[in-house]
C-alpha positions as CSV (number, residue, x, y, z in Angstrom):
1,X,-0.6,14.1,-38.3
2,X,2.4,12.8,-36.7
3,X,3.9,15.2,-33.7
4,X,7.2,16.9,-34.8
5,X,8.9,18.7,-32.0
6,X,10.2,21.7,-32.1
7,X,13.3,22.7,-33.2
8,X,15.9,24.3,-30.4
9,X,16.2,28.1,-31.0
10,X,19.9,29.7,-31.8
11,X,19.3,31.2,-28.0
12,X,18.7,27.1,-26.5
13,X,21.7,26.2,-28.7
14,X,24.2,28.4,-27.0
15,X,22.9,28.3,-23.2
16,X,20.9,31.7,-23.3
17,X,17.7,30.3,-22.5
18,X,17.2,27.3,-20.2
19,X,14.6,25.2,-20.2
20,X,13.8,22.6,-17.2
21,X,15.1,20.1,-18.9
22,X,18.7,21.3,-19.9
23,X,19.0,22.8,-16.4
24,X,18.8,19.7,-14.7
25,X,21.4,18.7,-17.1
26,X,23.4,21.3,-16.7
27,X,23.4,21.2,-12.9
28,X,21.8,19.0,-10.8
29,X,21.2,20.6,-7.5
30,X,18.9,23.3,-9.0
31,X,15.4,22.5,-9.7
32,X,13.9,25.9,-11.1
33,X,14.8,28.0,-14.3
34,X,16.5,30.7,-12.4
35,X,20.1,31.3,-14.4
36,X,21.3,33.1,-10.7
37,X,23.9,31.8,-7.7
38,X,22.0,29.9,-5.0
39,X,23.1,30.9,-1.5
40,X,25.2,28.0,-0.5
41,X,27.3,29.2,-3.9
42,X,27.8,32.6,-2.3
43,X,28.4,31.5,0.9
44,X,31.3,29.3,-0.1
45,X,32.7,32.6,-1.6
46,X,32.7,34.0,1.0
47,X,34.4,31.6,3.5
48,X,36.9,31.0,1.1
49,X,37.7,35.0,0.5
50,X,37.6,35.5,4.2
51,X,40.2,32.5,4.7
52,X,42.5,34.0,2.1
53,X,42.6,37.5,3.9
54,X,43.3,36.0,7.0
55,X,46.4,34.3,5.7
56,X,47.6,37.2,4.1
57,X,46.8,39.6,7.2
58,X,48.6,37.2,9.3
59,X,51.8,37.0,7.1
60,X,51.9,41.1,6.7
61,X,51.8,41.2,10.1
62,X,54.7,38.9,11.2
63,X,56.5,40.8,8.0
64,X,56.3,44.1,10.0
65,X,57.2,42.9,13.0
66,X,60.3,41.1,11.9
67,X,61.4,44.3,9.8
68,X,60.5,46.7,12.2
69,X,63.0,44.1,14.7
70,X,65.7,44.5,12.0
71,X,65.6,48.4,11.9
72,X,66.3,48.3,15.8
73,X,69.2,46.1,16.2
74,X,70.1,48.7,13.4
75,X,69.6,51.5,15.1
76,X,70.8,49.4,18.2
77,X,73.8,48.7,16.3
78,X,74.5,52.6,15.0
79,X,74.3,53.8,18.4
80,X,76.7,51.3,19.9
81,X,79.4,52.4,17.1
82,X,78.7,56.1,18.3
83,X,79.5,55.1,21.3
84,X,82.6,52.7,20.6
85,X,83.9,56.2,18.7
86,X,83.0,58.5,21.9
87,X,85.1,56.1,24.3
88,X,88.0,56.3,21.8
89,X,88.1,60.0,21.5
90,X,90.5,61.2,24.2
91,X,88.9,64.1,25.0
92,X,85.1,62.6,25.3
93,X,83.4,63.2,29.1
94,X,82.1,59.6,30.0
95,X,78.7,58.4,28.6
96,X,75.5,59.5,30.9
97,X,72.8,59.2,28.7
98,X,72.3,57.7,24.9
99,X,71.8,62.0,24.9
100,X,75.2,61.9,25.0
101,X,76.3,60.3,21.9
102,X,74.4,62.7,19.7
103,X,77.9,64.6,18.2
104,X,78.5,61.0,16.6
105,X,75.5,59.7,15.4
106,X,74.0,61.1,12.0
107,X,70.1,61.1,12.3
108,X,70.0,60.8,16.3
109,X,66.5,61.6,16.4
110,X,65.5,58.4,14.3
111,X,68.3,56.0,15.0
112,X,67.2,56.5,19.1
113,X,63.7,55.4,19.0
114,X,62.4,51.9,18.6
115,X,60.7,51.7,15.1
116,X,58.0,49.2,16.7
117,X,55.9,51.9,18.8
118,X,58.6,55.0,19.1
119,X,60.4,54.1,22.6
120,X,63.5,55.7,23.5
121,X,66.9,53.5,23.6
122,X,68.3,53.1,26.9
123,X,71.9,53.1,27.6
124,X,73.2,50.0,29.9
125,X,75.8,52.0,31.6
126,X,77.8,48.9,32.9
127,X,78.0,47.3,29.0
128,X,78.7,50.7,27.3
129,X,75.9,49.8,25.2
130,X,72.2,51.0,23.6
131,X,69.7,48.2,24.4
132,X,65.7,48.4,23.2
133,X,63.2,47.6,25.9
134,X,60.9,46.0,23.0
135,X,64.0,43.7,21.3
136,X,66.0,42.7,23.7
């Protein structure tokens, strides 16, 4: 009687079941049955996932400190107006401190620290203006 080889199962049809022969086939660099990810696989993963969060760490970093940059020269810039309006008002006493300019600055408690790590303005007396120590 001649030999009649078998025919493929429904599960060998779709990929279910792997025999030797359709695995090496299928993929070339695995020699065994085993349908999970060999260790070079996961390792590229890996690398690649952990290049990816570097990127974006890096970019949400230099995003915070350009926005927190912005929001001084903000605050820089709405303490100098409080100032421009005290040295207009005739009956202002001259500027001492950036303490001084607190009647004419909504929010003075917010607008005279440095967003970045919560340093206080400092007045350059001989400018009449607020400067930051961190954005100069």
């Amino acid at each position: 009687m001649p030999i009649v080889p078998a025919r493929p199962s429904v599960l060998h049809t779709f990929g279910f079941l792997k025999t030797r022969e359709n695995s090496m086939i299928a993929s070339p660099l695995r020699h065994d049955t085993d349908m999970g990810f060999t260790l070079i696989e996961l390792m590229t993963v890996v690398v690649i996932i952990a290049i990816l969060l570097a990127v974006a760490v890096a970019t949400f970093m230099s995003t915070t400190a350009s926005a927190n940059a912005a929001a001084c020269k903000y605050n820089q810039r709405s303490l100098n107006e409080g100032i421009a309006v005290m040295t207009s008002d005739a009956d202002a006493p001259a500027i001492a401190a950036v303490e001084d300019v607190r009647p004419y600055v909504k929010n003075f408690n917010t607008v005279s620290k440095c967003p970045s790590d919560g340093t206080p303005l400092q007045l350059d007396a001989g400018a009449h203006s607020v400067i930051c120590p961190n954005h100069p």
